[in-house]
C-alpha positions as CSV (number, residue, x, y, z in Angstrom):
1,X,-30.2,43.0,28.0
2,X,-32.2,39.6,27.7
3,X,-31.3,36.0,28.9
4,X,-34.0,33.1,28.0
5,X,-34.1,30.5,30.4
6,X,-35.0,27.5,29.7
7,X,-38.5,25.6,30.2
8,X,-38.3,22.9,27.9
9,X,-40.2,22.4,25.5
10,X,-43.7,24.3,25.8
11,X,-46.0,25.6,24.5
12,X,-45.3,29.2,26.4
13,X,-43.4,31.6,26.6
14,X,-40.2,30.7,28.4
15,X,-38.5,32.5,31.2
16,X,-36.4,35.6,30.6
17,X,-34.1,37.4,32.7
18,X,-33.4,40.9,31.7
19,X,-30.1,43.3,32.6
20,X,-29.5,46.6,32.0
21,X,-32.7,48.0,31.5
22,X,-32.6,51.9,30.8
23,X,-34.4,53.9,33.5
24,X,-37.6,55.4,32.8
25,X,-38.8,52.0,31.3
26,X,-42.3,51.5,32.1
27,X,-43.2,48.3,29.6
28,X,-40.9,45.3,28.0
29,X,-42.2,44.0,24.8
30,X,-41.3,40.8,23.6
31,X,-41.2,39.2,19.7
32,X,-40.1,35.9,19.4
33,X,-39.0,34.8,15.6
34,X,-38.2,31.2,14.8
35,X,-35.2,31.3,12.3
36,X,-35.4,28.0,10.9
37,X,-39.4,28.6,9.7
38,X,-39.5,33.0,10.1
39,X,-42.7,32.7,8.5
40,X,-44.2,31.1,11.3
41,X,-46.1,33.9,13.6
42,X,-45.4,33.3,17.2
43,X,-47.0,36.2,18.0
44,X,-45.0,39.1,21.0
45,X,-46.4,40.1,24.2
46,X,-45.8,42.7,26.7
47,X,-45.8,43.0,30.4
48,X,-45.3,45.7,32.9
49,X,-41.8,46.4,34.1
50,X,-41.5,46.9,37.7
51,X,-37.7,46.8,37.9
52,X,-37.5,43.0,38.4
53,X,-34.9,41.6,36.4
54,X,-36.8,37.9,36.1
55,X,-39.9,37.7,33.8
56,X,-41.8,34.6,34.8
57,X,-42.5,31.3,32.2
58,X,-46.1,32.6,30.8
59,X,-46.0,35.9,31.4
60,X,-47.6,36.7,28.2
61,X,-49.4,35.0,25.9
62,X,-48.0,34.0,22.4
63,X,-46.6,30.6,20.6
64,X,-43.8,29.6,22.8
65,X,-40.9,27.7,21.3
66,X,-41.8,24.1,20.5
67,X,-41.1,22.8,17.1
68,X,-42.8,19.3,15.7
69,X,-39.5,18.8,13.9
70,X,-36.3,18.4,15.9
71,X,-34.6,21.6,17.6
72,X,-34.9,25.1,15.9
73,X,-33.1,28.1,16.8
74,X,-35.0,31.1,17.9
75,X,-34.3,35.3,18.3
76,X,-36.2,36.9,21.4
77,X,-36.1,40.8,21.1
78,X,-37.3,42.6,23.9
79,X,-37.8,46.5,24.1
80,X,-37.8,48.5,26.8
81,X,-40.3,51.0,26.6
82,X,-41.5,54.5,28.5
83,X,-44.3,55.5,30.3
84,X,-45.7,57.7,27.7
85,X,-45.3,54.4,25.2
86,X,-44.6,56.7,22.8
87,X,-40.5,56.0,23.3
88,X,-37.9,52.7,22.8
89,X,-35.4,53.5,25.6
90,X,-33.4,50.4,24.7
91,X,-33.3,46.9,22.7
92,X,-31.6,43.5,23.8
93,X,-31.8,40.1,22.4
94,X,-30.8,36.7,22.5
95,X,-31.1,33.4,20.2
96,X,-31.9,30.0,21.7
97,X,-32.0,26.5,20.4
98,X,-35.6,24.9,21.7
99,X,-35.9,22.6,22.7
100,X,-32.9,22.3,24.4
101,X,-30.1,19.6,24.5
């Protein structure tokens, strides 16, 4: 359900590209987890979902992937939400090295 494109290194949230989103989804929320430090809180975000499959660099506002130390891999998890916001219609995710080769 969830492709992270690539921005480099930054310090926002990259680019995601999302597929297969159940209908009735009114709100994507996104958690970010670095596994190499998990401790470390990047923080989520969440952004309206008006059937566009591309979410924007920066589209919310959390710790984007840039670690001091070399490369680190990272798990983006993105649930699809309804209207009421009372419902997960669906879960995707993906894991990333950033920055990239």
């Amino acid at each position: 359900m969830v492709v992270v494109k690539s921005n480099g290194c930054s310090s926002k949230p990259p680019a995601f590209t999302v597929n297969g989103v159940p209908a009735g989804t009114k709100t994507l929320k996104f958690a970010m987890t670095d596994l190499n430090v998990p401790s470390y809180d990047h923080g989520g975000g969440t952004v309206t979902y008006s059937g566009s499959a591309d979410i924007p660099a920066g589209s919310f506002s959390y710790k984007g992937p840039c670690p001091p130390d070399g490369a680190h891999d990272y798990k983006f998890v993105v649930t699809a939400i309804n209207a009421a916001g009372d419902t997960v219609l669906g879960r995707g995710q993906a894991v990333r090295a950033f920055p990239p080769n």
